[in-house]
N, C-alpha and C positions, 0 to 999 in steps of 0.2 A: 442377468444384467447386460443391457446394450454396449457395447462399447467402441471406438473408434476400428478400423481393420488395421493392423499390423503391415506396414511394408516389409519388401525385402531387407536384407543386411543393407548397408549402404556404407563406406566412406564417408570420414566426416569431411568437409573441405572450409578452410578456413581462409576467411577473407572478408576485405572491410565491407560492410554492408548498403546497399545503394540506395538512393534517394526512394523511398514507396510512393508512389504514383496514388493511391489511395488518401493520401495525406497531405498531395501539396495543396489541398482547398482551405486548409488550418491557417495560412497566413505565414508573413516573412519572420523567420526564427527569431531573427536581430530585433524585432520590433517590442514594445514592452507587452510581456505576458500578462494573461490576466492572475494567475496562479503562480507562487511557489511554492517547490516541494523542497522542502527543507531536510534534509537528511548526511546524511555521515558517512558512510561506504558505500559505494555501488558495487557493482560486480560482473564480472563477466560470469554468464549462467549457461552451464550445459544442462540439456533434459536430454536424460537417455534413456529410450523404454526396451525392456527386455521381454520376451512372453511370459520368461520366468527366471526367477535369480536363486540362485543357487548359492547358500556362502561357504565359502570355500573351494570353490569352483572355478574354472576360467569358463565367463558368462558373458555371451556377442550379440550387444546392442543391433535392434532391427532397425531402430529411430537415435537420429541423432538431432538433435538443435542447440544453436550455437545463440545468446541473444544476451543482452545486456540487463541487469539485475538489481536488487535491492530492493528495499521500503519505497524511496522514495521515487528511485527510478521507474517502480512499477505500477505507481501510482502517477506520474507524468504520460509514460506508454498510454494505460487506460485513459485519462485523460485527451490524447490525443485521437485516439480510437474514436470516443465519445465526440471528438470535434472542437476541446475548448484548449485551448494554447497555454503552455507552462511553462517553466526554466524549473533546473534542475539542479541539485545542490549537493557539495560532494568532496571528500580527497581523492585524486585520480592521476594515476601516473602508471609510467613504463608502456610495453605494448601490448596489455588487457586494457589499460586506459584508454589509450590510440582509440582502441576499437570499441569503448562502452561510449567515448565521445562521439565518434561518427554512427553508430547503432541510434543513439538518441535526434540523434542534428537528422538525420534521413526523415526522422520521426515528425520532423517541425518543431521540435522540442531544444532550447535555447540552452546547450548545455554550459553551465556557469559553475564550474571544476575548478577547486582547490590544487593546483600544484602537487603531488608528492613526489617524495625521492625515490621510492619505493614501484611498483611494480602492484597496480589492483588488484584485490582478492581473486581469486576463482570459487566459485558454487558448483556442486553439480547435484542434478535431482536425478534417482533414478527410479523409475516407478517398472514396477512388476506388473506388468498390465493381466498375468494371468490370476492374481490373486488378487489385484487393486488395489494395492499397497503404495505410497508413494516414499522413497526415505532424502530426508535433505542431508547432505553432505557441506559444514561451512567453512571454508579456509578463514582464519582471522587476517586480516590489511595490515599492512605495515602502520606502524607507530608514525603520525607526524610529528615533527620537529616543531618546538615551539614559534618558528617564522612562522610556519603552516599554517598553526593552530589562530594567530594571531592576525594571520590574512583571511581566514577563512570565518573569524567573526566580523571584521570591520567590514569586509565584502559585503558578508549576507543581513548586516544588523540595516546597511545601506537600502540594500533588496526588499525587506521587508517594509521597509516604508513606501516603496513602491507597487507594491502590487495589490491588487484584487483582493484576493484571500490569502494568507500564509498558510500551508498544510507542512505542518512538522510528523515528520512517522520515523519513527524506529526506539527503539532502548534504546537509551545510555549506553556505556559498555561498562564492567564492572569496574569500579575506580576513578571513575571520572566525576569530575563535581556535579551535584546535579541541579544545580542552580544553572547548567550551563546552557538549556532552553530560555531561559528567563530573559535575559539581553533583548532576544526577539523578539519576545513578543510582548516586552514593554513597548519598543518603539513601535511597533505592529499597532499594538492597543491608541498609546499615542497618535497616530496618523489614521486613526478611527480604519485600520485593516481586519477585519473579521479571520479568527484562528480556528483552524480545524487542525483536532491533535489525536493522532493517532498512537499512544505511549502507553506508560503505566508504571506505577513504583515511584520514586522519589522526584525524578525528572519530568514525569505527571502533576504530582500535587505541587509542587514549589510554583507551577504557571496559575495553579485554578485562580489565586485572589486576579488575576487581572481577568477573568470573564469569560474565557474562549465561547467560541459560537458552540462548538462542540465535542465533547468527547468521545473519542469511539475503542473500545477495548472488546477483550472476547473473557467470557465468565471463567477464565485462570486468572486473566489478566489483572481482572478484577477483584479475586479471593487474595492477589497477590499485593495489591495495593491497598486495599482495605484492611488485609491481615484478618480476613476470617472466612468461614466455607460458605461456597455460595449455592447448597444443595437440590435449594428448590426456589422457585419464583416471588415469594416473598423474601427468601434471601438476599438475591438477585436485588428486586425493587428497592429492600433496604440500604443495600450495601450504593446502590447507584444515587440513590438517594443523599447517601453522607459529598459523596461527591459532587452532587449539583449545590449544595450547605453550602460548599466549600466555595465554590463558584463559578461552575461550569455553566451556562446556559440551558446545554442539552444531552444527556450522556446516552449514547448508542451500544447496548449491551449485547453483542454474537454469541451462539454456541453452534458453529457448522450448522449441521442438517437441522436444529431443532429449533425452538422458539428463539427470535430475538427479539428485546426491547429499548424503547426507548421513552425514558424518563424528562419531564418539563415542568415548569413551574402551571401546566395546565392539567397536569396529572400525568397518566404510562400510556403505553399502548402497549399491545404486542402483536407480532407476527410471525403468524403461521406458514412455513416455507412448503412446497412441494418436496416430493422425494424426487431426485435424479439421479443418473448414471453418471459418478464422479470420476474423471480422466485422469486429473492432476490439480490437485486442492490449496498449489503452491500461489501465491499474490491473489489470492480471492480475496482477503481481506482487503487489500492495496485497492483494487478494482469496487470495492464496495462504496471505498471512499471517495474515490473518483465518481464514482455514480451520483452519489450524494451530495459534491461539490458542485458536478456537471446542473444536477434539477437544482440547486438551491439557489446558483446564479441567475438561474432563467427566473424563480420566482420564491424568494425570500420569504415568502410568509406559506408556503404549504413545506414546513418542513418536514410533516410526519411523509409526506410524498415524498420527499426525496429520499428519506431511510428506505423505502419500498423500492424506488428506484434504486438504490445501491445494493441493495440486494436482490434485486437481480442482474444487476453488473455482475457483482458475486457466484453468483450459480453463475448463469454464464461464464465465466471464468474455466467454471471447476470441471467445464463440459470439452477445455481445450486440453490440449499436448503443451502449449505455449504461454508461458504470463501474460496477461493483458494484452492478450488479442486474442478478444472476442468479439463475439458478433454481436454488435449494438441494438436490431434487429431482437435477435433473440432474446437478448434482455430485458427488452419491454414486454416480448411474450410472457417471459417468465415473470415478471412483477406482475403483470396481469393475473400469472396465478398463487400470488401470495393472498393469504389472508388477514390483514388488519384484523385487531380489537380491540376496543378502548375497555383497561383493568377499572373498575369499582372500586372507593375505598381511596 
């Protein structure tokens, strides 16, 4: 298996990140996005690649990267990558905040940050690049304070009425209400805003009766919402099925390297992915979605095209060291070599 070459040890050096010259063609941050990404904690993300990890060991990263993280976050990034302009949705505080705020804003990305008192989560991935393994490591975010929580609906219930597309990504966290998407994407629906929901579980099906454009899950995600196994492709179609009932649009069904579908009131398709040499499989999802966001605003009515395009945002993705930034480029090579098929039945 191919894979990227390993640098020397390196120091990590930390510091606020500068405007990318590749991005200022995106437009002024301040100006209204066509996109929001609606999400709950960002992160500051280290990726640290080892040749080999050893546990219990004292084990010295070759690869350091230092970048700003989450659902939402890394689905804004890809987004910008891609060329289409977003704000970004969030509790954020102390000095991981500082720096996930100016990581995005270099981005062209309109960072629109909840206040915390708290001090932003930290992530770190560390992938064993000799075995190709990657493991996520998640710090949990401080608890907001109910001011927080209470700015941070009136804020975004406002945002959503203004944008393009709403894209909500992430779970719930355990214990929290799960009507608490709903708010949004009532007014969202209201201001005729097209929603793209990247969820699952409770805080999924309470949004379905209002319509979303689309659902996109990965086949746990889905055995997990539905509450049954999703073992094989007529599984799968059933289970996606109960959920377009419900009132999705269009539901986007992943399993990594293997077939994914998607389900419409015009029947399934599925597609066939290429095998590739996976680097780091962290925000492929995130970036799928962005792919799909990016082809659907260009042209609304080939949607099965834009699933092809998110996937291979996707692989692309999984081909980097880095969340969502990948080569845009390569992504259309790689959907070129997906294989569409429309299922019978």
């Amino acid at each position: 298996m191919t894979r990227e070459p390993l640098a020397e040890p390196t120091k990590e050096v930390l510091q606020v990140p500068q405007e990318d010259e590749t991005v200022k063609k995106i437009g002024n941050p301040g100006a209204r996005p066509d996109v929001v990404c609606l999400g709950l904690m960002p992160a500051l993300q280290r990726t640290l690649v080892f040749r080999h990890v050893e546990l219990g060991e004292v084990n010295r990263a070759v690869e350091c990267h230092q970048t700003a993280g989450g659902k939402a976050v890394n689905l804004a990034v890809a987004l910008a990558t891609l060329g289409t302009p977003a704000r970004v949705t969030g509790f954020n505080g102390g000095a991981t905040g500082r720096f996930v705020a100016a990581y995005v804003r270099a981005r062209g990305i309109h960072p629109s940050f909840t206040p915390l008192a708290g001090p932003t989560r930290s992530c770190t991935t560390v992938i064993d690049a000799g075995a190709g393994v990657s493991t996520e490591l998640i710090e949990e975010g401080p608890e907001p304070d109910a001011a927080a929580w209470t700015a941070f609906v009136s804020r975004n219930r406002r945002l959503a009425t203004q944008a393009r597309l709403l894209a909500i990504s992430g779970t719930l966290p355990p214990g929290m209400d799960e009507d608490f998407y709903t708010p949004f994407v009532q007014v969202a629906t209201a201001a005729n805003v097209p929603v793209v929901i990247d969820s699952h579980s409770g805080g999924l099906l309470r949004i379905l009766p209002y319509g979303p454009l689309l659902v996109k899950l990965n086949v746990r995600e889905l055995e997990k919402t539905c509450g049954t196994a999703c073992a094989d492709e007529t599984a799968i179609l059933d289970a996606a099925e109960r959920l377009r009932a419900e009132g999705a649009n269009w539901v986007w069904v992943t399993q990594g390297g293997n077939p994914a579908y998607l389900i419409g009131a015009c029947g399934a398709m599925r597609y066939d992915l290429p095998a590739i040499p996976v680097n780091n499989p962290i925000g492929s999802g995130d970036c799928a979605a962005a792919g799909f966001i990016h082809a659907w605003l260009a042209n609304a009515d080939r949607v099965a095209d834009a699933v092809r395009t998110g996937l291979g945002c996707g692989m692309a993705n999984a081909l980097t060291r880095v969340p969502a930034q990948f080569d845009p480029e390569q992504a259309v090579r790689l959907a070129g070599r997906i294989r569409p098929s429309r299922i019978n039945g």
